[in-house]
C-alpha positions as CSV (number, residue, x, y, z in Angstrom):
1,X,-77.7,29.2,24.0
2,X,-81.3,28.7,24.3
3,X,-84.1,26.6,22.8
4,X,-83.9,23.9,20.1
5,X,-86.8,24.4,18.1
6,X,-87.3,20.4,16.1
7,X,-90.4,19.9,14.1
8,X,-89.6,16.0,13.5
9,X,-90.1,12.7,15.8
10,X,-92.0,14.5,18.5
11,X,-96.1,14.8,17.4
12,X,-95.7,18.7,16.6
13,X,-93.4,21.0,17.6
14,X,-91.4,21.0,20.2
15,X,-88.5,22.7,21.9
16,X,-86.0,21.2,23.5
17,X,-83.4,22.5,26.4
18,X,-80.4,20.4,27.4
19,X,-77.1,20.3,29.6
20,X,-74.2,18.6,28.8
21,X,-74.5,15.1,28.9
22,X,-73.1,13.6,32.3
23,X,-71.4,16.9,34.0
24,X,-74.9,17.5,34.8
25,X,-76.2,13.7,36.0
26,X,-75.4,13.4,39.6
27,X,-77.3,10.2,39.8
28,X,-76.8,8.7,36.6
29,X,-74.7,5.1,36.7
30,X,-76.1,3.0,33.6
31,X,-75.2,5.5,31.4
32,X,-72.8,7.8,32.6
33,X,-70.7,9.0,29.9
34,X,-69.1,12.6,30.3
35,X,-67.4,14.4,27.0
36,X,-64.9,17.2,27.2
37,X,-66.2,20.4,26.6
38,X,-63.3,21.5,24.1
39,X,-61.9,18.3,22.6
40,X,-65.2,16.0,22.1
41,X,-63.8,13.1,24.2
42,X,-66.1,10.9,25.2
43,X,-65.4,9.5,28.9
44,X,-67.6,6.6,28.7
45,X,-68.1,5.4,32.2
46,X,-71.1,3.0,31.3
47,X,-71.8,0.3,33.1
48,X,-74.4,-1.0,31.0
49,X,-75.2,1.2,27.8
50,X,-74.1,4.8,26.4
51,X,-76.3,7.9,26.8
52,X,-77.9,8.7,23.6
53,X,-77.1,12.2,24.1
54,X,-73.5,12.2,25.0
55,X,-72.8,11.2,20.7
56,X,-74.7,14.5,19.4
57,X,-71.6,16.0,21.7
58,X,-69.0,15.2,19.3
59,X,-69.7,18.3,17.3
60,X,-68.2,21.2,18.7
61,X,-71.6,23.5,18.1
62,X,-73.6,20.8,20.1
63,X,-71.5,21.0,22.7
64,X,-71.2,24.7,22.7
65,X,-74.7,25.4,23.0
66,X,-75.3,22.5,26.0
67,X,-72.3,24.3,28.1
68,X,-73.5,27.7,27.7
69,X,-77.0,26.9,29.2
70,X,-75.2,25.1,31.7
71,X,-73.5,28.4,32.7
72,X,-76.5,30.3,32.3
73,X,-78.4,28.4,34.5
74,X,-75.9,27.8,37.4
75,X,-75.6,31.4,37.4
76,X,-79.4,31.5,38.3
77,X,-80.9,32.6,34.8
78,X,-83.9,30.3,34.0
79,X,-85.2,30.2,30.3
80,X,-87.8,32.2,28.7
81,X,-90.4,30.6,26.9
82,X,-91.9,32.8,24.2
83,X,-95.6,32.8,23.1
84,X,-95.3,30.2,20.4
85,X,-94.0,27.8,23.1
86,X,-96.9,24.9,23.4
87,X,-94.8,21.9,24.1
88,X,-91.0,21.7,25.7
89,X,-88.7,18.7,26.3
90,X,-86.7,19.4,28.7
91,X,-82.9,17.4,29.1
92,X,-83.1,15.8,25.7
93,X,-79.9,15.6,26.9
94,X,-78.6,16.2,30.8
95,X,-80.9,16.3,34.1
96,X,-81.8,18.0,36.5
97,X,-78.3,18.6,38.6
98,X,-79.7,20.3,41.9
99,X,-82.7,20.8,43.6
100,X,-82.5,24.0,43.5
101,X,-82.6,23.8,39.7
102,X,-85.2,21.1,39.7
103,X,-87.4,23.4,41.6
104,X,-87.1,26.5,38.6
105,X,-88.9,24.1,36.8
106,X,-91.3,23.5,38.8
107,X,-91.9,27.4,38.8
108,X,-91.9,27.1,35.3
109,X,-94.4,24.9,34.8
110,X,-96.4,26.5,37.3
111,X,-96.3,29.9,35.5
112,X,-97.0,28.4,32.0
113,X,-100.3,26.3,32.7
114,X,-100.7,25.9,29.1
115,X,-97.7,24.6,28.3
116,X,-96.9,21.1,28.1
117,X,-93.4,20.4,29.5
118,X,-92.0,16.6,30.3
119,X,-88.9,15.5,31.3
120,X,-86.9,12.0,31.8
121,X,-84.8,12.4,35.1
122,X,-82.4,10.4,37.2
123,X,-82.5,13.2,39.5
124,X,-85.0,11.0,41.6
125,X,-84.5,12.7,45.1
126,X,-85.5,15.8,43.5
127,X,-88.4,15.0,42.8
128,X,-89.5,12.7,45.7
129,X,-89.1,15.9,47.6
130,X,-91.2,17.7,45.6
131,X,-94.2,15.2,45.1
132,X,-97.0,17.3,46.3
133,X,-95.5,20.5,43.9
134,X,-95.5,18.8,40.5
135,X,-98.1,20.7,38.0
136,X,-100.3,19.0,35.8
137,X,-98.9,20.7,33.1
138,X,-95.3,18.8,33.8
139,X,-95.1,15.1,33.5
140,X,-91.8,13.2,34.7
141,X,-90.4,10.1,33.8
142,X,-88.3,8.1,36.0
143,X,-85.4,5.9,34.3
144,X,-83.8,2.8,35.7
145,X,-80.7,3.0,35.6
146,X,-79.4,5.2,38.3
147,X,-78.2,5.5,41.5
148,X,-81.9,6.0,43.4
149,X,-84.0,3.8,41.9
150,X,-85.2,3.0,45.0
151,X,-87.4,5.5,45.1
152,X,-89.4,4.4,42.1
153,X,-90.9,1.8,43.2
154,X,-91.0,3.7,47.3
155,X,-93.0,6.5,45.7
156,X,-94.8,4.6,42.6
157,X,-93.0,6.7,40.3
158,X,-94.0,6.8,36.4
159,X,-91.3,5.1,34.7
160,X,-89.2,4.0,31.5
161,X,-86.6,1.1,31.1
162,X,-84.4,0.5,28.5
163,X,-83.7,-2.8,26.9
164,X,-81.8,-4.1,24.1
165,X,-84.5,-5.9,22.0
166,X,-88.0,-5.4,21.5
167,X,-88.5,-9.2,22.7
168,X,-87.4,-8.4,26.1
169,X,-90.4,-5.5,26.1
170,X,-93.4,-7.9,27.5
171,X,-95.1,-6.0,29.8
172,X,-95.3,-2.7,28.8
173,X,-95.1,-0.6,25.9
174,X,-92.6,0.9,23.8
175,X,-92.1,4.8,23.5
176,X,-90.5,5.2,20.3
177,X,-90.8,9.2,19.8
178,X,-91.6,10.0,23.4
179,X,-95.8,9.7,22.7
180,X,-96.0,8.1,26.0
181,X,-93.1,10.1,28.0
182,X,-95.6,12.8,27.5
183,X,-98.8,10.6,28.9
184,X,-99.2,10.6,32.3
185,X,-98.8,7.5,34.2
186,X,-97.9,5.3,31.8
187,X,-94.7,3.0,32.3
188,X,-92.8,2.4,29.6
189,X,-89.4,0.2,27.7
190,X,-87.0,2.3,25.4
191,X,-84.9,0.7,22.7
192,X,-81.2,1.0,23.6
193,X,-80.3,2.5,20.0
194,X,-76.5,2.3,20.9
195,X,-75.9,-1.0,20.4
C-alpha cells in the first residue's frame, strides 16, 4: 500500500498513488476496462481504446497494492506524504471515485503548498463543483473520453485527448512524459500506446 516512488519518464522524481483501474472510474466510457482483483481478468468494456493502466494489472503485486489503497481510502484514511515528497501523480492509474474523495485532495494540496501534485480525471463533476477550491499547487487535466465531457468545454476546462497517430495531433501538442499534464493550462493530445 502506499506510494510508488519512479525516478524515470517524469522530469525528477515523483510518486505516484493509484486505484484499481475501472472499479474506481464512475465516468469513464472510452476506456473502461475493469480487471478482477484475484484472477487478472481484464473486462475490457472499451468503446474506443484500453486504459493504459488496466495492463500493469495483470500482475498479481500490481494489483494488490491498487486494491489495498482502494480499501484504505474508502475507509476514510488519506495518504501521508513524507518530507522528501516534491512532486506526486496522482491516478497513474484509477480517478477520483467520489466527491468526497475528490475533495481529500483538495485538502491535500491545500496543506502541502510546496508540493506539486497533478492529476488526469474523468471525474469531471467533481471538480466543476469545486472550481473556486482548486490550489495552485494542484493542476488537473480533463480527458475526453468520458461520460461528462460536457463540462469541458461549459467550464473551459484544461484538457488532453488521445489519438492514434501523431498526424491527427494538429493543433496542440503532444505530452509524452506528462511535461505538460503538469503545466497549467495547456491543452494537450496523448498517443494511444495500445494499439
Amino acid at each position: 500500500m502506499g506510494f510508488q516512488k519512479k525516478t524515470e519518464y517524469y522530469r525528477g522524481t515523483v510518486y505516484e498513488w493509484n486505484l484499481p483501474t475501472g472499479f474506481t472510474c464512475p465516468f469513464a466510457l472510452e476506456c473502461l476496462v475493469k480487471v478482477d482483483r484475484f484472477t487478472g481478468k481484464m473486462d475490457n468494456k472499451s468503446n474506443a481504446y484500453r486504459c493504459y493502466a488496466a495492463s500493469a494489472e495483470r500482475f498479481p503485486g500490481v494489483r494488490e497494492s491498487r486494491w489495498r489503497n482502494f480499501e484504505f481510502v474508502k475507509r476514510g484514511g488519506m495518504p501521508r506524504l513524507s518530507k522528501e515528497m516534491k512532486a506526486v501523480r496522482i491516478h497513474s492509474s484509477g480517478d477520483f471515485f467520489s466527491q468526497a474523495y475528490f475533495d481529500k485532495w483538495l485538502h491535500l494540496a491545500t496543506v502541502h503548498p510546496h508540493v506539486e501534485f497533478w492529476a488526469y480525471t474523468k471525474s469531471l463533476t467533481y471538480w466543476a463543483a469545486r472550481l473556486d477550491y482548486i490550489p495552485d499547487n494542484l493542476v488537473l487535466t480533463a480527458s475526453y473520453g468520458g461520460r461528462s465531457d460536457e463540462l469541458i468545454k461549459k467550464h473551459n476546462l484544461k484538457h488532453a485527448i488521445v489519438v492514434d497517430t501523431i498526424a491527427e495531433a494538429h493543433d496542440m501538442p503532444i505530452d509524452y512524459n506528462d511535461n505538460i499534464a503538469r503545466a497549467r493550462n495547456v491543452n494537450f493530445y496523448l498517443i494511444n500506446n495500445n494499439k
